[in-house]
N, C-alpha and C positions, 0 to 999 in steps of 0.2 A: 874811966874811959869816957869818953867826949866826944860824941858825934860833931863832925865839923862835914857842915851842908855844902859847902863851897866844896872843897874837895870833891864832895860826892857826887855835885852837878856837874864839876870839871872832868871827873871821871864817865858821867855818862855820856856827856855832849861828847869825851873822845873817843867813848866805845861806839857811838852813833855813826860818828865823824869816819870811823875805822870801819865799822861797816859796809856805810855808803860808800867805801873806796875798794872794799874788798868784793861788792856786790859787783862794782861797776867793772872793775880791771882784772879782776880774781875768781868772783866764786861763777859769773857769766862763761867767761871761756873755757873754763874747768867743766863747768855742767853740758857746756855744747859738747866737747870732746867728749862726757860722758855719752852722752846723747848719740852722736856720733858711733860710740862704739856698741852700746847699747841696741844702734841701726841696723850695725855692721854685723852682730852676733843674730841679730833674727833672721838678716837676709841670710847668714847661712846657714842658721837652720829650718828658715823655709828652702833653701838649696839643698841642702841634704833632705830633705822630707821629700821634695820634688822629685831628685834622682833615686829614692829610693823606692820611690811611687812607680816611676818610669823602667829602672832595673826590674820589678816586679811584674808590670806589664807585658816588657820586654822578654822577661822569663817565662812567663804565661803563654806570648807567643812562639817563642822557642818550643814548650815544651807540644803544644797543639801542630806547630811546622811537624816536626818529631813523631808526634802519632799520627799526622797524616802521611808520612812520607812511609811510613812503616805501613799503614794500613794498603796504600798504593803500590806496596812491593811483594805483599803478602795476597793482593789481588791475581798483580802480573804472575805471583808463582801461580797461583789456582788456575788463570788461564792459561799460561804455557803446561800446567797436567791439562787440561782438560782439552788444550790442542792435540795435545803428544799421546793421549789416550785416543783423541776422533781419528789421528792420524794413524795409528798404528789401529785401529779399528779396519779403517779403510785399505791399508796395506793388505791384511789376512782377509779382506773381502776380496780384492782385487788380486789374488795368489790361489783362492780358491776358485773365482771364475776362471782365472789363469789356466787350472790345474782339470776344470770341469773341461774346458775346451779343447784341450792338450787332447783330452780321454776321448773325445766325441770324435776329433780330427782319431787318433789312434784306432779307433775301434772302424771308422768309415776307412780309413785303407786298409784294415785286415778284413774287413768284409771284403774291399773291391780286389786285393791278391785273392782272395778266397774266391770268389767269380772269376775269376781271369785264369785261377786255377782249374776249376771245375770245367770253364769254358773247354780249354789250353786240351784238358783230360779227356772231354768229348769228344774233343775233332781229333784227337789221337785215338780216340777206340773205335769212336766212327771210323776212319782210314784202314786200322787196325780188321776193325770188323769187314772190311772190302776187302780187304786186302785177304781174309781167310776163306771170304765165302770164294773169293774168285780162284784162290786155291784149290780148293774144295770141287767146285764146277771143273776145275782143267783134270783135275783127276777126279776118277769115280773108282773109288775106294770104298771098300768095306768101313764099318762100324767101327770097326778098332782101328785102325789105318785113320779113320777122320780123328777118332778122340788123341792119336799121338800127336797128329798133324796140331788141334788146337791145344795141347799142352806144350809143344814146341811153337809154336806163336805167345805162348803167356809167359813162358821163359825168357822170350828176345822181349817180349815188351816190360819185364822185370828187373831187367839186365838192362836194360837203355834208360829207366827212370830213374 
């Protein structure tokens, strides 16, 4: 076997040759494209890292909207009980003055029929009472003779009430 140099310079000058043709027209646009996609794969996984960041955030406010809107309905209950408790508080106050005054009115006209009775019953026993003694004066009558005369006056006034 026999190294033959010429061959072998002919052979590198066209591996060089081959190169510089493959850098310039071949292995450059191949590399940009990788380059290119290389670009294209980070931006979208810095886009998905972005939206996943943001989905989370978003979540987070979500979930905070959520407990506030809950804490704010769990309030309005506690204040409509504790209206509905003032109110019917006030109700059974205002049914009890209702009922106090009812009694005060009810008691002040049975006093004032009660006076108007008693009145009514005076000037009827007064008349009553005139009306016997003058009896009494036009006859002069015995003892027994007066005691029928005023048990027949308390019979007509017995009979007429």
């Amino acid at each position: 076997m026999s190294f033959n140099w010429t061959s072998f310079v002919i052979q590198i000058l066209a591996f060089g040759i081959l190169y510089l043709l493959l850098s310039k027209y071949a292995f450059g646009p191949l590399f940009g494209i990788m380059e290119k996609r290389r670009q294209l794969v980070k931006e979208q996984i810095d886009s998905a890292e972005k939206n996943r960041v943001e989905s989370e955030r978003f979540l987070e406010e979500q979930k905070q909207s959520l407990q506030q809107a809950r804490k704010e309905a769990y309030d309005i209950i506690e204040q409509a009980k504790s209206t509905g408790s003032k109110q019917a508080d006030e109700i059974v106050a205002a049914a009890r003055n209702e009922s106090s005054r009812l009694k005060e009115d009810a008691v002040r006209d049975i006093e004032s029929e009660k006076n108007k009775a008693i009145a009514s019953l005076k000037a009827e026993v007064g008349g009553l009472s005139v009306q016997i003694a003058s009896k009494i004066l036009e006859k002069q009558v015995d003892e027994q003779a007066q005691s029928q005369l005023v048990d027949e006056y308390l019979k007509d006034v017995g009979n007429k009430s």
